[in-house]
C-alpha positions in Angstrom: 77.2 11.0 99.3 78.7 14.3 97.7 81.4 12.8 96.2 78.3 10.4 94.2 76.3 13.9 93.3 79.2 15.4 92.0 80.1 12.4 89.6 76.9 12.0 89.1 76.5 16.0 87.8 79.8 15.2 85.5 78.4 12.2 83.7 74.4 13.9 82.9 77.1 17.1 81.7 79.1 15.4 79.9 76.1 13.4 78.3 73.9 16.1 77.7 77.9 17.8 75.7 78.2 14.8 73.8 74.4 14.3 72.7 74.3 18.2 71.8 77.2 18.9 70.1 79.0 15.9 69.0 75.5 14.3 67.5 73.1 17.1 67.5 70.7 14.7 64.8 70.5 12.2 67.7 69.9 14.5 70.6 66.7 15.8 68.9 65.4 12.5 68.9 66.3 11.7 72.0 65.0 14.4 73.7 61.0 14.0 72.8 61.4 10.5 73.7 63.3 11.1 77.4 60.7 13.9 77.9 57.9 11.4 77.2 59.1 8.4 79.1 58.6 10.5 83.0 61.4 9.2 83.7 61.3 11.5 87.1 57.9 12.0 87.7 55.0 9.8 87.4 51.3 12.1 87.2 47.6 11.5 88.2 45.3 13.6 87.3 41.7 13.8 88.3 39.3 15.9 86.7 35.5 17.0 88.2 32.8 17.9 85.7 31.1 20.9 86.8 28.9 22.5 84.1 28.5 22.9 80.5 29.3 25.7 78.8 28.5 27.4 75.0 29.7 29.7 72.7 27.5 30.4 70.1 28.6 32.0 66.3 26.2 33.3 63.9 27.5 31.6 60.9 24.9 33.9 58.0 21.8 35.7 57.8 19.9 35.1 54.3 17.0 37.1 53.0 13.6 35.9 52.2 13.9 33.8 48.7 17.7 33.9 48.1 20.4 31.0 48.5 24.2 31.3 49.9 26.4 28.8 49.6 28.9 28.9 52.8 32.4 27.2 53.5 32.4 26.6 57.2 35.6 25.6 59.5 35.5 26.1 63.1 37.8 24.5 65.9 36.6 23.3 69.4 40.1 23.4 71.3 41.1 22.8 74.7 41.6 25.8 77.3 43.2 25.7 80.7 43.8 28.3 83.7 45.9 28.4 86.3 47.9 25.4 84.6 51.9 25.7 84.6 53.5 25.2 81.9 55.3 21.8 83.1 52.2 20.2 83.7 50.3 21.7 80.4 51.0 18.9 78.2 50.2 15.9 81.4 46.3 17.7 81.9 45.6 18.4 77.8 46.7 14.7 77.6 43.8 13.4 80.0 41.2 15.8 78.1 38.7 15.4 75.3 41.0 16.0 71.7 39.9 19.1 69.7 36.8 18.7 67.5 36.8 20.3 64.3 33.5 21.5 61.8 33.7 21.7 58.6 31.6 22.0 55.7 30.5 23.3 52.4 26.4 23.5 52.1 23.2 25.7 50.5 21.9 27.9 53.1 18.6 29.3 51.5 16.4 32.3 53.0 12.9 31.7 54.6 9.2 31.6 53.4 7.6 34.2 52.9 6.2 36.0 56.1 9.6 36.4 57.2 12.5 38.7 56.5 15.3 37.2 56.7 16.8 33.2 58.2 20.4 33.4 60.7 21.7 30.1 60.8 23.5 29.7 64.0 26.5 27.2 64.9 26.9 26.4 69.1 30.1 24.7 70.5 29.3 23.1 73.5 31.9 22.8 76.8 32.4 20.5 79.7 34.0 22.7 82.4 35.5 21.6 85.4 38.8 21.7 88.1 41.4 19.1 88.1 44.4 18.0 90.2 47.5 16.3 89.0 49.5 14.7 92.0 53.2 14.7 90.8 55.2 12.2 92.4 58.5 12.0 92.0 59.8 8.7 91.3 63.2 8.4 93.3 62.4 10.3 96.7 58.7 9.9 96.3 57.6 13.6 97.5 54.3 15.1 96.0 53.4 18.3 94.5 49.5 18.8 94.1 48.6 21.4 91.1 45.2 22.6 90.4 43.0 24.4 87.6 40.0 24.8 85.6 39.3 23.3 82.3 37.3 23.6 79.7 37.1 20.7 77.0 34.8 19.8 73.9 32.1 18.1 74.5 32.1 14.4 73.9 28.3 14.5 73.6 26.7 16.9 70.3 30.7 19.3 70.5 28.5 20.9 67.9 25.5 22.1 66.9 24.1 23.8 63.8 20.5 25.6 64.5 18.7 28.2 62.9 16.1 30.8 63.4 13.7 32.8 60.8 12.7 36.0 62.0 10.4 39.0 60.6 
């Protein structure tokens, strides 16, 4: 069995030489594509909702009978904790994708009686724990990882909203 590992070591060395040095241009595409396959590990993750969560950002504040015209661009982006960094990319992959805002529109200033109008712009979060079971293919043992998450919002990621006040 020893004498098996240690042949086995050589060959995965003297691949890993070969695809390094003596064709570096097809070791870098190897590499995202060995990475990808699992060809170790396979990984299920499960993930709980829990609550939602909001950051809101006032995007102006415009004064009684004027007009602004705003340029707005605001990400909605995936966070994790207490997520290695090996399993990073295996959780982000079961989450909601980023959500982006953009736009380019008039924001005009309230009727009279009031001072001034803040238009506001909320990003809303689903937060929750997940678990990843990493099993690994060839001897079959588990590792269990856990964390918090906190992804857009499949339902209204965004909301624009404003208020006039005196």
């Amino acid at each position: 069995m020893k004498k098996i590992s240690l042949i086995l070591l050589i060959v995965c060395i003297s691949i890993t030489f070969l695809l390094n040095f003596a064709m570096p241009e097809f070791a870098g595409k190897m590499k995202h594509n060995i990475s990808s396959m699992n060809i170790l590990y396979s990984y299920n993750v499960t993930k709980s909702f829990s609550e939602q969560t909001n950051d809101t950002i006032e995007l102006a504040s415009v004064p009684s009978g004027k007009t602004e015209t705003r340029d707005s661009d605001f990400r909605s982006d995936v966070k994790l904790e207490g997520t290695p960094l090996n399993i990073k990319r295996v959780v982000k992959e079961s989450l909601n994708k980023p959500q982006v805002y953009k736009t380019k529109e008039k924001l005009t200033g309230p009727e009279k009686g009031f001072s001034y109008r803040k238009y506001y712009l909320t990003k809303n979060y689903d937060k929750g724990r997940y678990i990843v079971i990493r099993t690994n293919k060839i001897t079959g043992k588990e590792k269990v990882y856990a964390g918090t998450y906190h992804e857009p919002s499949t339902q209204e990621p965004f909301i624009k909203w404003s208020r006039d006040e005196k």
